[in-house]
C-alpha positions in Angstrom: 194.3 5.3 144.7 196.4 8.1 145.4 200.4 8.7 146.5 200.2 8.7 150.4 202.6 11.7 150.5 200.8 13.8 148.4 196.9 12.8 150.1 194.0 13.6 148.0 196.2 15.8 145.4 197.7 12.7 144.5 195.4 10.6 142.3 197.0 9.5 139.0 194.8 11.4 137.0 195.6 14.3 138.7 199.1 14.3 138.5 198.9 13.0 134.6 196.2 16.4 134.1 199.5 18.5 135.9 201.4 17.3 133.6 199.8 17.6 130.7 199.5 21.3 131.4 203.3 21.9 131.8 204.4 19.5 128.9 201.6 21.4 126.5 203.4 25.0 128.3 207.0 24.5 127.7 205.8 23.0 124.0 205.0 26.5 123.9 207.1 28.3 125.1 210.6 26.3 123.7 209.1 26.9 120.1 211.3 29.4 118.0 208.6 30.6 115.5 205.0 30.6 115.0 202.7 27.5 114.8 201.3 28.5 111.5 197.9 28.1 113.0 194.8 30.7 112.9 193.8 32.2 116.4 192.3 29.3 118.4 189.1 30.2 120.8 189.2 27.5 122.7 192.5 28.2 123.3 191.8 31.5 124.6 188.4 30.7 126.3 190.2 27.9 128.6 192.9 30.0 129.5 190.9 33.0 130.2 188.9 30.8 132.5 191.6 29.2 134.3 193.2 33.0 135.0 189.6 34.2 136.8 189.9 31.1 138.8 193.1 32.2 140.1 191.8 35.8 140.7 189.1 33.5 142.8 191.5 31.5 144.8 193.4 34.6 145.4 190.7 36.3 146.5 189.4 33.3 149.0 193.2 33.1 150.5 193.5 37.0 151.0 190.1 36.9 153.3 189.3 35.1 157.0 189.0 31.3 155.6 188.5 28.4 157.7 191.1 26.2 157.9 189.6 22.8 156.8 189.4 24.7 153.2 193.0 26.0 152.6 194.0 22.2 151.7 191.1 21.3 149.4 191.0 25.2 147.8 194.6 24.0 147.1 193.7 21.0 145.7 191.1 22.9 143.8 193.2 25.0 141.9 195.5 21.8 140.9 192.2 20.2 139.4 191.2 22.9 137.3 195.1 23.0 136.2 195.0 19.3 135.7 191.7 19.8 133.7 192.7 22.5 131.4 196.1 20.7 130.6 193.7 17.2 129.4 191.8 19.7 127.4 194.7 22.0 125.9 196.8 19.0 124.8 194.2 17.4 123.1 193.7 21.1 121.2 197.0 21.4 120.1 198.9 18.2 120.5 196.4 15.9 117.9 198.5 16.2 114.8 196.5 14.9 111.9 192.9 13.9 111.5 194.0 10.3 111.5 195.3 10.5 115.3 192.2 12.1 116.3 190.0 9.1 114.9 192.8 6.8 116.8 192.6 9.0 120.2 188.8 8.1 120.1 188.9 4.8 118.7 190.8 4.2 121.8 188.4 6.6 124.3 185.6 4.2 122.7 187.3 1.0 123.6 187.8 1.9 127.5 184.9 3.1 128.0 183.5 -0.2 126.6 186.3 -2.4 129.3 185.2 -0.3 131.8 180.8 -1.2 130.6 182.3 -4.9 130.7 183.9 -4.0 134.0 180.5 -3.0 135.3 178.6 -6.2 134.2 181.0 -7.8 135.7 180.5 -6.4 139.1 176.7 -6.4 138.9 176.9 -10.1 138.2 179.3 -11.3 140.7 178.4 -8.5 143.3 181.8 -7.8 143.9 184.1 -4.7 143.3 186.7 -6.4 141.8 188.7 -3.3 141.7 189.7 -3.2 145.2 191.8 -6.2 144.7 194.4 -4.2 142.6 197.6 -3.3 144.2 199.9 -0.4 142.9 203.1 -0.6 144.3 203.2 3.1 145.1 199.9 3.5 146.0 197.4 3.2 148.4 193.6 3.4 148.6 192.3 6.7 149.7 188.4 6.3 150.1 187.2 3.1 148.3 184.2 1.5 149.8 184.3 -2.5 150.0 180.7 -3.7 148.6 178.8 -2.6 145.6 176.7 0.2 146.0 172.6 -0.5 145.7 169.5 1.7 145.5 165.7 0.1 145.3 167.3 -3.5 145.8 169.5 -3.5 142.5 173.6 -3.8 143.2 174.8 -0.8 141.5 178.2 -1.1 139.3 180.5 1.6 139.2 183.7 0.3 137.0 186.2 2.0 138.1 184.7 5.5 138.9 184.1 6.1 142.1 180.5 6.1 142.2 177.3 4.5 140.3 176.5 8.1 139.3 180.0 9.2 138.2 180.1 5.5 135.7 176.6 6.0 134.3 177.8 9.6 133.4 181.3 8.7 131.8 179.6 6.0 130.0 176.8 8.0 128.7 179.8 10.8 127.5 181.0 8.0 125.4 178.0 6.9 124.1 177.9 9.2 121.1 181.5 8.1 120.2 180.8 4.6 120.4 178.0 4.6 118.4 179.0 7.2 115.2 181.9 4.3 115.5 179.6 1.7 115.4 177.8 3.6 112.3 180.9 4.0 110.5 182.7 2.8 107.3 185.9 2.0 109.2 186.5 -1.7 109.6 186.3 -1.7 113.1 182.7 -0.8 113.3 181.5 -4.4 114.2 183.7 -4.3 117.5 181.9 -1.1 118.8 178.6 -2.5 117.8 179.4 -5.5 120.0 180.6 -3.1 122.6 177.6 -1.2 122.7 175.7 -4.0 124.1 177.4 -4.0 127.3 177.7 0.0 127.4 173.7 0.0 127.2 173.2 -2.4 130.2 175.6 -0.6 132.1 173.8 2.2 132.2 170.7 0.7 132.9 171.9 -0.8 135.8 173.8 2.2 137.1 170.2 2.9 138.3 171.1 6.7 138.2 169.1 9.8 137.3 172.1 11.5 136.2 173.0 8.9 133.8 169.5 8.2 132.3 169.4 11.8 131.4 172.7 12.7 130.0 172.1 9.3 128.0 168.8 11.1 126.7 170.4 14.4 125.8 172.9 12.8 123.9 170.6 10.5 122.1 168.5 13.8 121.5 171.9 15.5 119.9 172.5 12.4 117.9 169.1 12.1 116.5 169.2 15.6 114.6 171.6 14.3 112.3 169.9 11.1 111.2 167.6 10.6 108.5 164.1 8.7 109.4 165.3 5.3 108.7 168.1 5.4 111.3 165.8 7.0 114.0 163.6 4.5 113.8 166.2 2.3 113.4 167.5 3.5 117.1 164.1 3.6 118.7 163.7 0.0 117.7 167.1 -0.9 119.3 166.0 0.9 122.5 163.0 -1.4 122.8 164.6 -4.5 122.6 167.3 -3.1 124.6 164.5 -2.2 127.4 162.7 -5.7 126.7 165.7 -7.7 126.9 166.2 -6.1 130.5 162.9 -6.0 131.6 163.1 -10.0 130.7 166.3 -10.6 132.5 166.2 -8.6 135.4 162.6 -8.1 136.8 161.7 -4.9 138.5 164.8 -2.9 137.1 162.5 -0.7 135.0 159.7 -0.2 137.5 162.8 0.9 139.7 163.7 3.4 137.0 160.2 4.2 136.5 160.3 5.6 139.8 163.0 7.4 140.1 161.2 10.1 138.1 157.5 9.2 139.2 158.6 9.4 142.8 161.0 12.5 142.8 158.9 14.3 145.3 159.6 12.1 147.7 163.6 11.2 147.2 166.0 12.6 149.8 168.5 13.3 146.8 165.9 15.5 144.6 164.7 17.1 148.1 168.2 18.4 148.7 168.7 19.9 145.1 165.1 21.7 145.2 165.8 23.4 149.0 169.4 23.7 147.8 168.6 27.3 146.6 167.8 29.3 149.7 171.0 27.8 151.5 172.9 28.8 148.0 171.6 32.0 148.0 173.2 33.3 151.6 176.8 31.9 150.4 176.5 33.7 146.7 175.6 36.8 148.7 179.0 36.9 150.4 180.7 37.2 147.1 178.3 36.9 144.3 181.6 38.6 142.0 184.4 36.4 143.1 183.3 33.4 144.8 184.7 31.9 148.6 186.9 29.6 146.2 186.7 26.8 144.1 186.0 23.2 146.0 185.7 25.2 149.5 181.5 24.3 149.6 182.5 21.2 151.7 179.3 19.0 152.0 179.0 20.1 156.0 177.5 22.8 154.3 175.1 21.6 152.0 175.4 18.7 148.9 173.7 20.7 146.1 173.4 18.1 143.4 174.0 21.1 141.1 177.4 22.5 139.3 176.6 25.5 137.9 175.1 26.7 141.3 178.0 24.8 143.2 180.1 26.8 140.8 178.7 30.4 141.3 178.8 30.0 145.2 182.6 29.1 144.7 183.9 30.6 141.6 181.1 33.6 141.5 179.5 35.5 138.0 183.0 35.2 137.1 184.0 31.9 137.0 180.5 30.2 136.0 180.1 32.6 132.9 184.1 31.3 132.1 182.6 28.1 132.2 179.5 28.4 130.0 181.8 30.3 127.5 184.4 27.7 127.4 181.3 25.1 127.2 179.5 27.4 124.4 182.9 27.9 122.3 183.5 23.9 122.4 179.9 23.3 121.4 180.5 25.8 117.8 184.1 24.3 117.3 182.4 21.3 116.7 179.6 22.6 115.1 182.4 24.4 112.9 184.2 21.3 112.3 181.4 19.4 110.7 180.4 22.1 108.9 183.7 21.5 107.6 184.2 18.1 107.1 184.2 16.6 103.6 183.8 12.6 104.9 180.7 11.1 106.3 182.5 9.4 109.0 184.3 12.6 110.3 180.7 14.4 110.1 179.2 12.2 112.2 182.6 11.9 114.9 182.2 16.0 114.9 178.6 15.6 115.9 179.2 12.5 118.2 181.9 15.2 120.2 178.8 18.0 119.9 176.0 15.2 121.8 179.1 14.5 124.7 179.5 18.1 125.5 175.7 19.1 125.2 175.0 16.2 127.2 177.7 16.6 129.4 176.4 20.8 130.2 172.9 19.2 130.8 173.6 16.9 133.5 175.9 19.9 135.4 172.8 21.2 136.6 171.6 17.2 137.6 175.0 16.4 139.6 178.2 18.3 140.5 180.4 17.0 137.6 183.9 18.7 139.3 183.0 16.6 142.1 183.6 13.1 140.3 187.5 13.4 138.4 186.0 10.9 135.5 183.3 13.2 135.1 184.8 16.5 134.9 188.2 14.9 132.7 185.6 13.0 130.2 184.0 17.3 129.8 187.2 18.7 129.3 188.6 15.9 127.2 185.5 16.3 125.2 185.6 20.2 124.6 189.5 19.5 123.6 188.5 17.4 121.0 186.3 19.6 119.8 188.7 22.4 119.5 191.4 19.9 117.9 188.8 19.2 115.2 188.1 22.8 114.6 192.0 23.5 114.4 192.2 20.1 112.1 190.1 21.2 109.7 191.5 25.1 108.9 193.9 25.8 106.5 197.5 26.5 107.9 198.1 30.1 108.3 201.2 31.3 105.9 203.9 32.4 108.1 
């Protein structure tokens, strides 16, 4: 749903990412003295980014562009603000290690609504959604019916696509279960919501999904001991039997998904993605044609990091990886640091999302879906706000 004056600029999340930005800027800017903080990476890493992707839209405005991609290079640039305001106020504006566990106590609960959400919808076939009203706002491109790929009704919550839901829920996968694993007294509710999140993404019947969910599984894994591995794998199985039981033919349909790649339209366009990919980077392999002007006329690549280096060039997909790369060691950093078990494994939860996260860019084009691209960012904040949470204040 978006503000009908303001068209496809005007989701609530975008507006909320906006503001973030300018409330975490004049935070800065009104202060009278020094935060008492040591340098922040992240801090600089985001920025930095978010300045070459100006150079970038500059760059696509000051040349011949057509004119269907002025609006939506506009809209581009107020994405990657909004994006870069989620993740700077979750750097800076976490106060104490006890908010942080609140902030994702509470990312862990909606993302376990929305998994109930999606059950929902898979059962009853229905959207549900798209019986809201907002006064305010109207629908801008919400399809009526439940997607549904090999025969299987596809739940998407309230993402805008099965592949954007799986995604998001395998982001907060990590989270929910270092929760669940916890000594905090509200570990039984996240083991309860696990259940749902699991058969969520099983039914989002999504390639995407199943292997972020892997990579993060993968990430999580390297910091348990034997007996929780196995522990894990045996909760896979039953999770696996329980839906091969109750829904018959879901995993031979998931089975082929990968068996039968060769011959899926989807996989087809990523593979002969590269020549087409190739003449556009040529144009500007430095600078880009401008971030979100690839319009799907062109081609749907399936791929961020290439969609980004046709739009943002060398430039802005190396700002990218660095920004990914510096969030992957502040958490890294931040468990190193940790003295309690339960922040150890919340720093390493953070480390699977964002891993898993920068392995299914190359699978689907994350800036593409808003839940997607915000769960990233929102991610690689947290992992800076750990970082910062666990260094000594700076004397000033």
């Amino acid at each position: 749903m978006v503000v009908p004056a303001l068209g496809s600029a005007g989701s609530p999340s975008s507006l909320m990412g906006v503001a973030c930005f300018f409330w975490w800027a004049w935070s800065h800017v009104q202060r009278s003295g020094p935060t008492g903080q040591p340098f922040q990476l992240m801090r600089v890493a985001v920025l930095a980014w978010l300045v070459v992707m100006v150079i970038v839209y500059a760059h696509a405005m000051s040349g011949p562009i057509p004119r269907d991609e002025i609006s939506v290079a506009d809209n581009g640039m107020l994405r990657l603000l909004g994006l870069a305001g989620v993740l700077l106020l979750a750097h800076d504006g976490i106060t104490s290690p006890a908010r942080l566990h609140l902030l994702l106590r509470r990312l862990a609960m909606a993302a376990g609504a929305v998994a109930i959400l999606g059950l929902l919808q898979y059962l009853t076939h229905r959207l549900l959604v798209d019986q809201l009203s907002i006064p305010g706002l109207t629908r801008a491109s919400l399809g009526d019916e439940l997607g549904s790929r090999s025969g299987f009704a596809r739940p998407s919550g309230t993402s805008t696509s099965p592949i954007e839901y799986g995604v998001v829920l395998a982001l907060a996968l990590p989270i929910m279960i270092a929760l669940a694993g916890s000594q905090q007294r509200h570990r039984f509710l996240f083991r309860l919501l696990l259940v749902p999140a699991v058969a969520s993404i099983y039914f989002s019947v999504s390639r995407s999904a199943y292997l972020c969910t892997l990579v993060g599984l993968l990430v999580m894994a390297i910091a348990w001991n034997n007996r929780q591995r196995l522990q894990a794998l045996a909760l896979l199985m039953v999770a696996s039997t329980a839906v091969y039981v109750s829904v018959p033919g879901l995993l031979g349909a998931i089975r082929g998904l990968f068996s039968n790649a060769g011959k899926d339209p989807s996989v087809a366009s990523r593979t002969g993605s590269y020549d087409v990919a190739g003449r556009f980077i040529a144009d500007s392999p430095l600078l880009g044609r401008g971030f979100g002007t690839f319009l799907p006329k062109y081609w749907i690549l399936d791929n961020g990091y290439l969609g980004l280096l046709i739009e943002g060039g060398i430039l802005g997909l190396a700002g990218l990886l660095v920004v990914t790369a510096t969030g992957v060691l502040a958490a890294r950093r931040a468990k190193a640091r940790a003295s309690h078990q339960d922040d150890r494994q919340l720093a390493h939860a953070v480390l699977a999302s964002i891993i898993a996260a920068a392995a299914g860019t190359a699978f689907f084009d994350i800036f593409a879906f808003p839940q997607s691209a915000g769960g990233l960012f929102l991610m690689l904040g947290l992992a800076g706000a750990m970082r910062r949470l666990s260094e000594p204040a700076v004397a000033t």
